[in-house]
C-alpha positions in Angstrom: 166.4 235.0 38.7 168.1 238.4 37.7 172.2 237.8 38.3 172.3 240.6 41.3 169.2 238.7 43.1 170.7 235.6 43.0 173.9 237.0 44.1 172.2 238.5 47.0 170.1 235.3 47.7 173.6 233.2 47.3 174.9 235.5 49.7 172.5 235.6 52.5 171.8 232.0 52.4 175.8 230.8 52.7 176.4 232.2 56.2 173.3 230.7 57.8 173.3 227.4 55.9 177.2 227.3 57.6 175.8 227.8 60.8 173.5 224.7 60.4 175.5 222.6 59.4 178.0 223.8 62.0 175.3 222.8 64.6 173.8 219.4 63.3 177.8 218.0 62.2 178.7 218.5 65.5 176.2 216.4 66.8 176.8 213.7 64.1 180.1 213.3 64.7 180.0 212.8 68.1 181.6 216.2 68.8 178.9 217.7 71.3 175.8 216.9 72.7 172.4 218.7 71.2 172.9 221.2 74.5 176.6 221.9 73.9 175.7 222.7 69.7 173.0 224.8 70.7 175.8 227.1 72.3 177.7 226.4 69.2 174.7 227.9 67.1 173.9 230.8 70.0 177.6 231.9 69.2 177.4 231.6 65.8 174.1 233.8 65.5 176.3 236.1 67.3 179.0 236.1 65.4 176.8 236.6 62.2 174.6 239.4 63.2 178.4 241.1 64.3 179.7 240.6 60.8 176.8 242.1 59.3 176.7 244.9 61.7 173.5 244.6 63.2 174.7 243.6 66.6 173.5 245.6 69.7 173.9 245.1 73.9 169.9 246.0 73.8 169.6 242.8 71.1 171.8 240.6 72.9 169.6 241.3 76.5 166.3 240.9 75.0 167.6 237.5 73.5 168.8 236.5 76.9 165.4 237.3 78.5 163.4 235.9 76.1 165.6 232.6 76.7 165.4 232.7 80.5 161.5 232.7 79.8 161.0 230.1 77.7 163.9 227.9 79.8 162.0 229.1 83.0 158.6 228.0 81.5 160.3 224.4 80.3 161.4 224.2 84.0 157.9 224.6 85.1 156.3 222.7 83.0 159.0 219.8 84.0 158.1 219.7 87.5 154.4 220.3 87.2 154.4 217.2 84.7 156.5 215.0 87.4 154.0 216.3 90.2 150.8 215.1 88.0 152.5 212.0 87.2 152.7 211.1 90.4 149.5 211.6 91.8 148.2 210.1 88.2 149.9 206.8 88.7 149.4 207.2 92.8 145.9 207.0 91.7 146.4 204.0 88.8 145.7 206.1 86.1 148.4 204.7 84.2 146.9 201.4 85.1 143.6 202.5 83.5 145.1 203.9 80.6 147.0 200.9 79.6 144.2 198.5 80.2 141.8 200.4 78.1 145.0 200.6 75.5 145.3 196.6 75.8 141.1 195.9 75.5 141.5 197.3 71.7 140.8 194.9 69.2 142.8 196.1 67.1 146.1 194.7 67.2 149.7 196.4 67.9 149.6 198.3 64.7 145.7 199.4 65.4 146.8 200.4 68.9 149.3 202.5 67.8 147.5 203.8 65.0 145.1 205.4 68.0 147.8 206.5 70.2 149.7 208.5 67.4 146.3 210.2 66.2 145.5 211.6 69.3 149.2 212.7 70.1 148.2 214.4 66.4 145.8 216.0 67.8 147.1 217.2 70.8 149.6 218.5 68.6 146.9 221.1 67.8 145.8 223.0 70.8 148.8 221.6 73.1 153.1 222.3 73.2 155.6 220.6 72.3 156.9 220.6 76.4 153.3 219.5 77.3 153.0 216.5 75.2 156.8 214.9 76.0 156.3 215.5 79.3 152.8 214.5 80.5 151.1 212.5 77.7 153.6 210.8 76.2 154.6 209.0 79.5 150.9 207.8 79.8 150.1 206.6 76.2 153.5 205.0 75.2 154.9 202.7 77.7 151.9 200.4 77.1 153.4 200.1 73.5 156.5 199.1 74.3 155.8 196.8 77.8 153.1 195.1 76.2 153.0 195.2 71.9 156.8 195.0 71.9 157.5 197.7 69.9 161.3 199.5 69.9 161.6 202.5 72.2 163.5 204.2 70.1 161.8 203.8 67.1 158.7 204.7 69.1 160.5 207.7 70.0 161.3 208.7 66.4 157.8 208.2 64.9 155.8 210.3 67.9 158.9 213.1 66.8 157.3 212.7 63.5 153.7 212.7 63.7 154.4 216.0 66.0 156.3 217.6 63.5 153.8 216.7 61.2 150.7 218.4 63.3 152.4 221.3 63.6 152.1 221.7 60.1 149.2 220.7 59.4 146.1 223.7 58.3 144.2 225.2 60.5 146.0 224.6 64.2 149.5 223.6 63.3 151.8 226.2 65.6 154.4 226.2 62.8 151.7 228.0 60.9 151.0 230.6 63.5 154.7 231.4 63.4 155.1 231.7 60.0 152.1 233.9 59.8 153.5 236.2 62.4 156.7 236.8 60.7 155.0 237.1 57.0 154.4 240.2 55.2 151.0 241.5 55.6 150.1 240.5 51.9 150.9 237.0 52.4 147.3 236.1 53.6 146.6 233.0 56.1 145.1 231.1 53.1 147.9 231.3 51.0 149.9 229.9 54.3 148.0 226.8 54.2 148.1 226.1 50.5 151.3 226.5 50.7 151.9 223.8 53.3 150.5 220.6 51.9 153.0 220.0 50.5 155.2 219.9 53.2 152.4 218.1 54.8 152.3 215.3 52.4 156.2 215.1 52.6 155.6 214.4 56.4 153.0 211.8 55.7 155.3 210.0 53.4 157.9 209.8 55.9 155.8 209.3 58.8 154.2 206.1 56.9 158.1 205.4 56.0 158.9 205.2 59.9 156.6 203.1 60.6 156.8 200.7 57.5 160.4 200.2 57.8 161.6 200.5 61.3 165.2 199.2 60.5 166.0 202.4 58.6 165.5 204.1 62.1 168.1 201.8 63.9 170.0 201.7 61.3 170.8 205.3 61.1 171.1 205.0 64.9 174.3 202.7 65.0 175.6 204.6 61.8 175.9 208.1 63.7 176.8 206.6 66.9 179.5 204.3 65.3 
């Protein structure tokens, strides 16, 4: 890197890179919930873009509607998942599910090897909202009722293997994002090469989760105090 690049880079990465850590420390130590550091990192994105001048009332209310949308759509989503489920299990489809789950010859691990790929490939074609809130209550408590496994383990590794489809070529939505804020001769190809390696990171500590479920406790009680 030429010294006046890096400078630049140095720079622009510094202010953000505070932000973050501004957000996630405040969650780590206790100081605020994720809800109340989100405000914490909506103010500091303020803040930021009025330091570097680029701040405008027009900005701010296109951020706020933007917001109320996607919050409004969350909402919806929340009760039209609470309406299905209950006409789902009104019906027994839980019941169903969890049976079918329990008939698996497979054992705990097998069954959970099938319920995490097809949250995987939900991840493809469905939201994140979608998945948490109607699928997720279906296919997991079966795994913890029945194989024993730790909720909130459980909880971590489905964050995982979601993260993980989102990345992964040709559905992943992260890759849709990235393509719509990439220069036009960044092609969609050089996207997904790009990825697998972040990809195989994901793997590695998806397949971590899962062989060591202690580290995820652990970490637990160690934030919480």
């Amino acid at each position: 890197f030429r010294g006046d690049a890096l400078k630049r880079v140095t720079i622009a990465l510094i202010p953000a890179f505070a932000l973050i850590v501004a957000v996630l420390g405040a969650i780590f130590a206790g100081v605020a919930t994720p809800t109340e550091a989100a405000s914490v990192g909506a103010v500091g994105g303020i803040l930021l873009t009025m330091i570097k001048r680029k701040f405008t009332w027009g900005m701010l209310r296109n951020v706020m509607e933007a917001t109320t949308r996607i919050t409004s759509l969350a909402f919806i989503i929340l009760v039209g998942a609470n309406c299905f489920g209950l006409v789902f299990r009104g019906l027994n489809g839980d019941h169903l599910i969890q049976d079918f789950l329990k008939s698996l010859p497979l054992g705990p691990y097998g069954v959970l090897a099938v319920v995490m790929f097809v949250i995987f490939l939900l991840g493809f074609f469905i939201d994140f909202f979608e998945i948490c809130f109607i699928h997720v209550p279906i296919l997991t408590p079966v795994l913890v009722t029945h194989f024993g496994f730790d909720p909130l383990w459980l909880g971590v590794v489905i964050g995982v293997n979601l993260q993980t489809s989102f990345l992964t070529p040709p559905f992943g939505f992260a890759l849709f994002y990235l393509r719509g804020v990439a220069p036009p001769e960044i092609k969609t190809t050089d996207i997904y090469r790009g990825v697998v390696p972040f990809v195989a990171l994901q793997l590695i500590g998806l397949t971590i989760t899962i062989a060591f479920p202690q580290i995820v406790r652990a970490l637990f009680f160690l934030f919480r105090g």
